[in-house]
Structures are given as structure tokens and as C-alpha cells.
C-alpha positions, 0 to 999 in steps of 0.5 A, a space after each residue: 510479460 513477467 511470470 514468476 515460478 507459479 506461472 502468475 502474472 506480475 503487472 503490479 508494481 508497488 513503490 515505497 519513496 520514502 521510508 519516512 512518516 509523520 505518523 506513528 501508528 500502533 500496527 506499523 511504528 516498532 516500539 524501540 523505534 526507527 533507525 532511518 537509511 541516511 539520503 544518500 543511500 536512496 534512490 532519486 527520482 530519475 531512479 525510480 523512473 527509470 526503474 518503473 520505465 523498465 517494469 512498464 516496458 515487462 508489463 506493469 501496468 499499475 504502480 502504486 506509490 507508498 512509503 512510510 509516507 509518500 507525500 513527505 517525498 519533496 519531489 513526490 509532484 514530479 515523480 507522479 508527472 513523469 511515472 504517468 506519462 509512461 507509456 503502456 502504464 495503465 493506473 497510477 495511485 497512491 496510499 497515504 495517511 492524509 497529513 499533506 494530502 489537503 494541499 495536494 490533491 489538485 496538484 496530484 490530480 493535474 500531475 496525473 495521479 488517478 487514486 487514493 487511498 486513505 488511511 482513517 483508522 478510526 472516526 473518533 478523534 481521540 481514538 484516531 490521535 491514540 492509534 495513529 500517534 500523531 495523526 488529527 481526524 478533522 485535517 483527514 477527513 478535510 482532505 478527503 473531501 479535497 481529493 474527491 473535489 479534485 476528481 481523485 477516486 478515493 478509497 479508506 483503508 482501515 486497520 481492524 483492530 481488537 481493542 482499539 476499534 472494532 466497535 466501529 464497524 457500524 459507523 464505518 458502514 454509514 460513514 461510507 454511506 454518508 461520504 460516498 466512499 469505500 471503506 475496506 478492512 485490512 488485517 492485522 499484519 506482523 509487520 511492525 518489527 514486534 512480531 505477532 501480537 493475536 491480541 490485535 487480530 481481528 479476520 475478516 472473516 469474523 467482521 463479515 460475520 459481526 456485520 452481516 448480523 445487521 447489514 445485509 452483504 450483497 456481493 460486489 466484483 472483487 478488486 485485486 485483492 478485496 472482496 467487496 461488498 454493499 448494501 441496501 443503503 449503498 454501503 462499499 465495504 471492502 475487505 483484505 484477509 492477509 493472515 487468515 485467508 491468505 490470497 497468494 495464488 492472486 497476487 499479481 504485485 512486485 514491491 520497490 523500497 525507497 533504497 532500490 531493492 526489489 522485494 517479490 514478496 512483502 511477507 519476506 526480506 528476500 530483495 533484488 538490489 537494483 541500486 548498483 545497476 542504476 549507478 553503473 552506467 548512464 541510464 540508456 536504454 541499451 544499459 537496461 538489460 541488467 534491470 531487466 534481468 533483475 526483474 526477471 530475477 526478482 519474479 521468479 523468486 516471488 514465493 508460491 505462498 507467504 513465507 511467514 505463514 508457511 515457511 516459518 520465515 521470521 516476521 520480527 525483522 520485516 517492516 511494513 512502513 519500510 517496504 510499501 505495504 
């Protein structure tokens, strides 16, 4: 079992495949643009098995893949086939911005994947074009309808934003209603390589407090990190406050990039670098103690509160479309 200095569990492993997106949104995309790590430096399947094997047999027991976007990773099929026939992993799920996921659901869904979370930042379409930066609303909603056909459990992630769509709180109440679906709000995070921009930030605490005006808010058993909701009409909402209420204590999550460092914290650039453990021997499983100890490393530099909110780290350098969300 890994336990970090604060003594919380660590049985959540999130992993980012790629560093790669068809997408360009206005909360993750930096304005100078992106400088992507050449392949060769990146780890390969085996890698990431090996890697998540390792975690498992610590005590993960949910993996999450991510990127930039995972299902641009060629080999995203059999890296979710291998990762769920681990033994002792529980959960295996995936974020992504839907682009590829209509032709992939059911062969997802047969590899072993159990989860899905979408993207959909807005249910206009212009709007979803603007802050998505390349994304189409029609081809996301039409693979959110092949997810949930193909038996996926599928939730909406939704980035609140002021000025952008905060005007769509409503209709995304009915459009968890109309679909039969989750929909949770996430804040604003410095994360784009441009710092803080307030102009943006949009708590959830204050679209609990703009939606219970018209909705009644009935409490629902948390999930991780969302509190969540419903409402008489059968309204799921989510909702995730990074940046104004911010849920260190309960954070049970260790993060892989697609380069092999093993990052305890997504607020920080503070990394384990597995890479040259994987490339110094042949894998067996004798050769694993060093990437346990990495873990154990990794854990226990896991920090007791979000170092940019109250460390003063720097956030202008992170990048959340690097490092898995």
C-alpha cells in the first residue's frame, strides 16, 4: 500500500499517453503554442504496463487514462486490453474530448475499459467551436450517444468559464436530464502555460449558489473528488473546486506523463523519472524494486497542500494538457 507523509492512501493512478491533442481549448492550449517531446523520448506500451503492473501490485486500484488526447495514441486498444486484465485493478477509465471516440466506443468497451469522461464544454455550437478550437458539438454528442450504446458509464466534464458559458447552467441541468447523464463543473485552473487569468474563474461554489436559485440541490454521495448532486427532475450535477476549495486532504491520485516521470502532485513540476529505470534492464519482475522505490519516492513527496495555492510555486510553466489533468 502506498501512503504519502500525510499518511493518505495512494490507489489512484492517472495516466497521460500522449502529450498530443486535436483540440486547442482556450483553458489548456498556451498562447505561444506547444513544443511537443519528439517520440523517442516517450515511453511505449510495454512501458506504461509495466509501470501500472507495478503501481497495482502497491495498491492502485483505479487507473485513468488521459493525455492531450489519449485516443490519438495508435496503440490506445491494446494498452487498455493489457492495463485491464491486471490483476487487483479495480477501474479502468479514460477522459477524452470525443473527437475519435464514436468509432471507438465498442472496441474500447470490449478491450475492457468501464468509463468515460467527455468533454463538452458548451451545447452551442459556435461556442463549443470557439472554446474548444477545433472541436464540432454534433460529432461529440454523436459519440456520446455510441458510448453509452456500447455499455460505457459516461460522465461530462464541463470547464465553467465566465464569459465564455456561464449562461449555460440551465441547459446543462436539462441536458443531463434529456441524456441521462452526469454532467460535472470543474474550475478554471492556471494550468495553460499563461498563469492565472480571474477573468475566467467561475467557483463552484457560486454555481451552486447561481443554480440553487432555480433548482433544487439535493445532496448525493460524493465521488472522489466531486460533490454531487440531483434534482427533483433527475438532474446529476457534479461539481470539482480545485482553486476555491481546494480537496488536498482527500486526494488519494499519483500522475504518469507520457515521458515517464511520475508527477505526486498536478499543481507542481516535482517529477520521478522512471524512464531510466525501464530502459536498464529487461523488465522482470526481480528488476522491479527500483520502480517500487520510485513509487514509494514519488508518494512521499506528494505535497500536504497544492503548491501554487500555498507555496507560491509558479504556475506559468505547468501544463495541464502534458500532464493528464
Amino acid at each position: 500500500m502506498l501512503t504519502d507523509a500525510s499518511g493518505r492512501i495512494i490507489d489512484y493512478l492517472r495516466i497521460s499517453v500522449t502529450d498530443r491533442c486535436d483540440f486547442r481549448c482556450v483553458y489548456c492550449h498556451p498562447p505561444a503554442g506547444v513544443s511537443h517531446r519528439r517520440a523517442s523520448t516517450l515511453l511505449d506500451t510495454d512501458g506504461f504496463v509495466r509501470i501500472a503492473r507495478v503501481g497495482v501490485d502497491l495498491g492502485v486500484r483505479r487507473i485513468r487514462l488521459t493525455g492531450g488526447e489519449p485516443l490519438l495514441y495508435a496503440d490506445i486498444l491494446p494498452l487498455v486490453g493489457r492495463l485491464a486484465a491486471l490483476p487487483g485493478l479495480e477501474d479502468l477509465a479514460l477522459t477524452t474530448n470525443g473527437s475519435h471516440l464514436g468509432a471507438l466506443a465498442l472496441p474500447l468497451r470490449r478491450a475492457g475499459l468501464r468509463r468515460v469522461n467527455l468533454s463538452i464544454d458548451s451545447l452551442q455550437p459556435e461556442r463549443f467551436a470557439r472554446i474548444s478550437r477545433g472541436g464540432d458539438l454534433a460529432e461529440t454528442l454523436r459519440a456520446l450517444d455510441e458510448a453509452r450504446r456500447a455499455g460505457l458509464d459516461v460522465k461530462i466534464n464541463t470547464v465553467a468559464l465566465e464569459g465564455w458559458n456561464a449562461d449555460e447552467l440551465d441547459d446543462f441541468v436539462r441536458f443531463s436530464v434529456e441524456r441521462g447523464v452526469e454532467v460535472r463543473f470543474i474550475e478554471f485552473m492556471p494550468l495553460c502555460g499563461q498563469g492565472w487569468n480571474p477573468g475566467l474563474f467561475l467557483g463552484a461554489p457560486e454555481i451552486r449558489r447561481r443554480l440553487s436559485g432555480r433548482h433544487l440541490l439535493r445532496p448525493l454521495e460524493p465521488e472522489g473528488v466531486a460533490t454531487r448532486f440531483t434534482t427533483p427532475t433527475g438532474a446529476r450535477l457534479g461539481f470539482i473546486p480545485t482553486m476555491s476549495e481546494p480537496f488536498c486532504n482527500g486526494c488519494r491520485s499519483i500522475r504518469l506523463t507520457s515521458w515517464g516521470g511520475l508527477r505526486p502532485c498536478l499543481f507542481s513540476n516535482r517529477e520521478v523519472d522512471l524512464r531510466p529505470l525501464i530502459e536498464a534492464d529487461g523488465g522482470g519482475r526481480d528488476a522491479d524494486a527500483a520502480l517500487r522505490d520510485a513509487f514509494a519516492r514519488a508518494a512521499l513527496a506528494k505535497p500536504e497542500r497544492n503548491p501554487v495555492l500555498f507555496a507560491g510555486e509558479d504556475a506559468a510553466s505547468l501544463r495541464i494538457r502534458s500532464i493528464g489533468g
